[in-house]
N, C-alpha and C positions, 0 to 999 in steps of 0.2 A: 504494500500500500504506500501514494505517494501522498502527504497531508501536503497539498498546495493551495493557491489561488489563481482564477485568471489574470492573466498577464506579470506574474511572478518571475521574473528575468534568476533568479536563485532557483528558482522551480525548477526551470530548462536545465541550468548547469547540473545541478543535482542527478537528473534523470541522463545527462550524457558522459557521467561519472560512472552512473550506473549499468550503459548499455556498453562503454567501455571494457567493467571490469567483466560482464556477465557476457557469455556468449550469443547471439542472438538464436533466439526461440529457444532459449532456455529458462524463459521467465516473462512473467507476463505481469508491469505494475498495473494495480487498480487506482486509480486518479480518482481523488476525496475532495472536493472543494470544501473548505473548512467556512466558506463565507454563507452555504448554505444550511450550518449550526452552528445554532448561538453556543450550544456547548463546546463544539470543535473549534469553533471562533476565538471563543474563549482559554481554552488549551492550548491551542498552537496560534496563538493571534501570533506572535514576535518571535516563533521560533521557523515557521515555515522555511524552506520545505524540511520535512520529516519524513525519515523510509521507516516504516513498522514491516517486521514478520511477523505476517497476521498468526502464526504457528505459535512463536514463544512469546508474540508480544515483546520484544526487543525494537528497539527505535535506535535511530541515528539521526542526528540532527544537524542541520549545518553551521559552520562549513566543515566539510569533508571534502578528500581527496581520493583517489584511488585507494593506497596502501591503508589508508583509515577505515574505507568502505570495505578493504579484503578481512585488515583484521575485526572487523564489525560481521561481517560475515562466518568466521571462526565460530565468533561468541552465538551465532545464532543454531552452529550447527549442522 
């Protein structure tokens, strides 16, 4: 899951960190707009973007880089 908004320019980079490290069609993000809940609004208002494994519930939040996003991946598993 990607906790972003429209036209979130961190959104973008974040997601082409992620299609970097991850090979293609090996992973499919689910894209959250967090402006569509007040709850998620609220959560990730200033931290956007965020990658959750919907699995363990582990989040990374930015900024991240590759080597961050691989060992952020470790911890997931």
């Amino acid at each position: 899951i990607i906790y972003s908004t429209v036209g979130c320019h961190l959104c973008d980079l974040a997601e082409e960190v992620v299609q970097r490290c991850l090979p293609a069609g090996t992973f499919q993000l689910e894209h959250v707009d967090i402006a569509n809940s007040d709850e998620l609004l609220k959560q990730y208002g200033w931290l956007i973007p965020v990658i959750k494994d919907p699995e363990t519930e582990q989040e990374i939040g930015w900024p991240f880089d590759e080597s961050a996003f691989h060992d952020w991946l470790k911890i997931t598993g």
